[in-house]
C-alpha positions, 0 to 999 in steps of 0.5 A: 653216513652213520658212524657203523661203530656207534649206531644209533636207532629210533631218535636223534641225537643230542639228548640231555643228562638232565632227562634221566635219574638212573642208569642200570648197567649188566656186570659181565662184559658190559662194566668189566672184561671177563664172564666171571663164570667162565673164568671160574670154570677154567679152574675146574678144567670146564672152560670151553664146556662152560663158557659154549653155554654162556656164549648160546646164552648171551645170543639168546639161543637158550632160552631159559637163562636160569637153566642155563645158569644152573646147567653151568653152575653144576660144573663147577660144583667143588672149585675151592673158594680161592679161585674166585680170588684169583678171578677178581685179583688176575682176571678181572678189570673194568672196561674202558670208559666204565669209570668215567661213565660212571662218574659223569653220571653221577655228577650229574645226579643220576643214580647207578644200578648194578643188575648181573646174572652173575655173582656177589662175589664180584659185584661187591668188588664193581659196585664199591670201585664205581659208587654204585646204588643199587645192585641185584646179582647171584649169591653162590653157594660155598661149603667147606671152601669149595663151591657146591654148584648151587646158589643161595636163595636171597629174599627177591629170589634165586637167579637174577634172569632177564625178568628180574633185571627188569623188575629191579630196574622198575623197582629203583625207579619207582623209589626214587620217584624216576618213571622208566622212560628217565632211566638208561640201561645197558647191556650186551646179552640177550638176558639184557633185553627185558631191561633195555626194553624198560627202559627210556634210552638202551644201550648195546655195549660190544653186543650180541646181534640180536642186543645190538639189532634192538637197542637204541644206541648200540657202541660197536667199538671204543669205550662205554663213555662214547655214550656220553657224546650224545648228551649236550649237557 
Protein backbone atom coordinates (compact mmCIF):
# COMPACT_ATOMS: atom_id res chain seq x y z
CA UNK A 1 0.00 0.00 0.00
CA UNK A 2 1.25 3.37 -1.02
CA UNK A 3 2.56 5.45 1.93
CA UNK A 4 -0.60 8.26 1.86
CA UNK A 5 1.97 10.72 3.45
CA UNK A 6 4.33 10.63 0.32
CA UNK A 7 2.16 9.91 -2.94
CA UNK A 8 3.84 9.16 -5.76
CA UNK A 9 2.20 9.42 -9.33
CA UNK A 10 3.11 8.90 -12.76
CA UNK A 11 7.10 6.91 -12.67
CA UNK A 12 8.75 4.74 -9.91
CA UNK A 13 10.93 5.27 -7.98
CA UNK A 14 14.45 5.61 -7.32
CA UNK A 15 15.43 8.30 -9.57
CA UNK A 16 19.07 9.92 -9.64
CA UNK A 17 20.21 13.42 -8.44
CA UNK A 18 22.52 13.20 -10.99
CA UNK A 19 19.56 13.51 -13.78
CA UNK A 20 18.75 16.93 -12.84
CA UNK A 21 20.57 20.63 -12.93
CA UNK A 22 18.20 23.00 -11.16
CA UNK A 23 15.58 23.06 -8.68
CA UNK A 24 13.08 25.91 -8.37
CA UNK A 25 10.86 26.06 -5.18
CA UNK A 26 7.69 28.70 -4.36
CA UNK A 27 8.67 30.80 -1.27
CA UNK A 28 5.38 31.06 1.06
CA UNK A 29 4.61 28.02 2.77
CA UNK A 30 6.68 25.93 0.64
CA UNK A 31 10.82 27.12 1.85
CA UNK A 32 9.28 29.03 5.08
CA UNK A 33 5.97 28.50 7.23
CA UNK A 34 3.98 31.65 6.90
CA UNK A 35 2.12 33.63 3.77
CA UNK A 36 4.14 36.61 4.22
CA UNK A 37 1.44 38.85 3.28
CA UNK A 38 -0.84 37.59 5.47
CA UNK A 39 1.08 38.25 8.39
CA UNK A 40 1.77 41.83 6.75
CA UNK A 41 -2.08 42.42 6.73
CA UNK A 42 -2.40 41.32 10.46
CA UNK A 43 -0.66 44.78 11.16
CA UNK A 44 -3.48 46.58 9.45
CA UNK A 45 -6.07 44.52 11.55
CA UNK A 46 -6.91 43.08 7.77
CA UNK A 47 -5.72 39.40 8.70
CA UNK A 48 -8.71 37.37 8.25
CA UNK A 49 -9.85 39.97 5.16
CA UNK A 50 -6.40 39.19 3.54
CA UNK A 51 -5.45 35.81 4.31
CA UNK A 52 -9.75 34.65 2.56
CA UNK A 53 -8.13 35.94 -0.44
CA UNK A 54 -4.87 34.06 -0.50
CA UNK A 55 -6.46 30.88 0.73
CA UNK A 56 -9.31 31.12 -2.69
CA UNK A 57 -6.03 32.02 -4.38
CA UNK A 58 -3.61 29.21 -3.62
CA UNK A 59 -7.01 26.64 -4.44
CA UNK A 60 -7.08 27.87 -7.45
CA UNK A 61 -10.54 29.24 -6.81
CA UNK A 62 -9.42 32.95 -8.10
CA UNK A 63 -8.36 32.67 -11.22
CA UNK A 64 -6.43 35.43 -11.79
CA UNK A 65 -3.82 35.64 -9.34
CA UNK A 66 -2.46 39.19 -10.17
CA UNK A 67 -6.04 40.42 -9.30
CA UNK A 68 -5.94 38.90 -6.31
CA UNK A 69 -2.67 40.15 -5.37
CA UNK A 70 -3.59 43.65 -6.23
CA UNK A 71 -6.82 43.04 -4.43
CA UNK A 72 -4.88 42.11 -1.13
CA UNK A 73 -2.39 44.56 -1.93
CA UNK A 74 -4.81 47.65 -1.28
CA UNK A 75 -5.44 46.56 2.19
CA UNK A 76 -2.46 46.99 3.27
CA UNK A 77 -1.72 50.35 1.69
CA UNK A 78 -0.26 52.48 4.61
CA UNK A 79 1.05 49.51 7.06
CA UNK A 80 4.44 51.42 8.37
CA UNK A 81 7.72 49.49 6.72
CA UNK A 82 8.44 48.10 10.28
CA UNK A 83 6.07 45.72 10.23
CA UNK A 84 7.85 43.86 7.60
CA UNK A 85 10.71 43.72 10.13
CA UNK A 86 8.72 42.27 12.42
CA UNK A 87 7.35 39.54 9.98
CA UNK A 88 11.01 38.44 9.01
CA UNK A 89 12.51 38.60 12.54
CA UNK A 90 9.14 37.01 14.71
CA UNK A 91 7.35 35.29 12.17
CA UNK A 92 9.15 33.92 9.85
CA UNK A 93 10.96 30.47 9.60
CA UNK A 94 12.11 27.80 7.43
CA UNK A 95 10.23 24.67 6.91
CA UNK A 96 11.49 21.57 8.11
CA UNK A 97 14.00 20.02 5.60
CA UNK A 98 14.25 23.11 3.69
CA UNK A 99 17.70 23.45 4.77
CA UNK A 100 19.20 20.28 4.29
CA UNK A 101 17.15 19.86 1.03
CA UNK A 102 18.87 22.84 -0.16
CA UNK A 103 22.31 21.83 0.68
CA UNK A 104 21.88 18.20 -0.87
CA UNK A 105 21.07 19.78 -3.86
CA UNK A 106 23.57 21.60 -4.37
CA UNK A 107 26.05 19.28 -3.16
CA UNK A 108 25.34 17.47 -5.81
CA UNK A 109 25.59 20.29 -8.15
CA UNK A 110 22.21 21.42 -8.89
CA UNK A 111 21.35 25.11 -9.27
CA UNK A 112 18.32 26.48 -6.89
CA UNK A 113 15.87 28.96 -8.09
CA UNK A 114 13.54 31.01 -5.75
CA UNK A 115 10.12 32.01 -7.76
CA UNK A 116 7.69 33.70 -5.34
CA UNK A 117 4.59 35.81 -5.56
CA UNK A 118 5.69 37.22 -2.77
CA UNK A 119 7.86 39.88 -1.76
CA UNK A 120 11.90 40.93 -2.17
CA UNK A 121 11.79 41.96 1.25
CA UNK A 122 11.72 38.37 2.48
CA UNK A 123 13.18 36.50 -0.25
CA UNK A 124 16.30 38.35 -0.01
CA UNK A 125 16.53 37.09 3.65
CA UNK A 126 15.63 33.01 1.99
CA UNK A 127 17.84 33.24 -0.81
CA UNK A 128 20.75 34.46 1.05
CA UNK A 129 20.04 31.87 4.21
CA UNK A 130 19.95 28.85 1.56
CA UNK A 131 22.52 29.64 -1.40
CA UNK A 132 19.88 30.28 -3.75
CA UNK A 133 20.84 31.09 -7.51
CA UNK A 134 18.45 32.48 -8.99
CA UNK A 135 15.32 34.37 -7.57
CA UNK A 136 12.40 36.18 -9.23
CA UNK A 137 9.59 37.76 -6.77
CA UNK A 138 7.39 41.18 -6.04
CA UNK A 139 9.14 44.60 -5.28
CA UNK A 140 6.64 46.43 -2.90
CA UNK A 141 6.24 49.82 -3.07
CA UNK A 142 7.16 51.96 0.47
CA UNK A 143 6.71 55.64 0.42
CA UNK A 144 7.55 57.91 3.51
CA UNK A 145 7.70 54.31 5.70
CA UNK A 146 4.50 53.14 4.87
CA UNK A 147 3.33 50.68 2.15
CA UNK A 148 1.53 52.48 -0.70
CA UNK A 149 -0.42 49.16 -1.69
CA UNK A 150 1.10 48.95 -4.97
CA UNK A 151 4.34 47.36 -6.40
CA UNK A 152 7.28 48.60 -8.17
CA UNK A 153 7.70 47.57 -11.90
CA UNK A 154 10.97 45.85 -12.28
CA UNK A 155 12.28 44.90 -16.00
CA UNK A 156 10.45 41.31 -16.61
CA UNK A 157 7.48 43.07 -15.07
CA UNK A 158 5.10 43.91 -12.08
CA UNK A 159 3.89 40.44 -10.60
CA UNK A 160 5.33 37.30 -10.64
CA UNK A 161 1.96 35.00 -11.65
CA UNK A 162 2.10 31.34 -12.24
CA UNK A 163 2.86 32.51 -15.98
CA UNK A 164 6.03 34.10 -15.05
CA UNK A 165 7.17 31.44 -12.28
CA UNK A 166 7.19 29.68 -15.46
CA UNK A 167 8.93 31.29 -17.83
CA UNK A 168 11.71 32.16 -15.18
CA UNK A 169 12.14 28.40 -14.68
CA UNK A 170 12.80 28.12 -18.52
CA UNK A 171 14.65 31.20 -18.49
CA UNK A 172 17.24 29.39 -15.90
CA UNK A 173 17.46 26.29 -17.53
CA UNK A 174 18.09 27.66 -20.71
CA UNK A 175 21.31 29.54 -19.27
CA UNK A 176 22.70 27.12 -17.69
CA UNK A 177 22.57 24.95 -20.70
CA UNK A 178 19.61 22.28 -18.52
CA UNK A 179 16.41 21.11 -21.01
CA UNK A 180 13.07 21.59 -18.17
CA UNK A 181 12.64 17.82 -18.04
CA UNK A 182 16.36 18.14 -15.56
CA UNK A 183 14.62 20.60 -13.71
CA UNK A 184 12.40 19.86 -10.14
CA UNK A 185 9.94 22.14 -9.01
CA UNK A 186 8.17 22.59 -5.94
CA UNK A 187 5.07 24.20 -4.81
CA UNK A 188 1.92 24.30 -2.84
CA UNK A 189 -0.57 26.56 -4.61
CA UNK A 190 -2.36 26.82 -7.65
CA UNK A 191 -0.22 29.93 -8.89
CA UNK A 192 2.50 26.70 -8.87
CA UNK A 193 1.02 24.48 -11.38
CA UNK A 194 2.50 26.35 -14.61
CA UNK A 195 6.15 25.54 -13.12
CA UNK A 196 5.47 22.15 -12.00
CA UNK A 197 3.76 21.38 -15.04
CA UNK A 198 7.44 22.58 -16.94
CA UNK A 199 9.12 20.80 -15.07
CA UNK A 200 10.61 17.04 -15.29
CA UNK A 201 9.85 15.98 -11.50
CA UNK A 202 6.72 18.39 -9.55
CA UNK A 203 6.74 18.45 -6.39
CA UNK A 204 3.45 19.04 -4.02
CA UNK A 205 4.99 20.13 -0.43
CA UNK A 206 1.55 20.21 2.26
CA UNK A 207 -0.48 20.96 -0.86
CA UNK A 208 -3.72 22.50 -2.01
CA UNK A 209 -5.66 19.54 -3.53
CA UNK A 210 -5.75 20.43 -6.89
CA UNK A 211 -1.54 20.90 -6.59
CA UNK A 212 -1.47 17.62 -4.77
CA UNK A 213 -4.05 15.79 -7.47
CA UNK A 214 -1.37 17.22 -10.45
CA UNK A 215 1.97 16.57 -8.94
CA UNK A 216 4.28 13.79 -9.29
CA UNK A 217 5.16 13.42 -5.76
CA UNK A 218 3.21 14.89 -3.52
CA UNK A 219 4.80 15.35 0.70
CA UNK A 220 1.62 15.19 2.69
CA UNK A 221 3.51 15.30 5.72
CA UNK A 222 7.02 15.35 7.21
CA UNK A 223 9.66 17.64 6.05
CA UNK A 224 10.77 18.90 2.38
CA UNK A 225 14.08 16.49 2.42
CA UNK A 226 11.40 13.29 2.39
CA UNK A 227 12.23 14.30 -1.46
CA UNK A 228 15.50 13.38 -1.12
CA UNK A 229 14.47 9.39 -0.29
CA UNK A 230 13.51 8.92 -3.63
CA UNK A 231 17.01 9.84 -5.14
CA UNK A 232 19.47 6.44 -5.07
CA UNK A 233 22.35 8.69 -5.52
Amino acid sequence: MQDPTLVIQGFAPPLKLADFRIAAFDMDSTLINIECIDEIAEAAGRKAEVAAITEAAMRGEISDFKDSLRRRLALLQGVPESALEAVLKERLQFNPGARELCAALKAAGLKLLLVSGGFSYFTRYVVQELGIDFVRSNELEIKDGRLTGGLIPQAWGDICDGEEKRRMLLQCCDAIGAQPRQAIAVGDGANDLLMLGASGLSVAYHAKPRVREQAMVAINAGGLDRLLTLFND
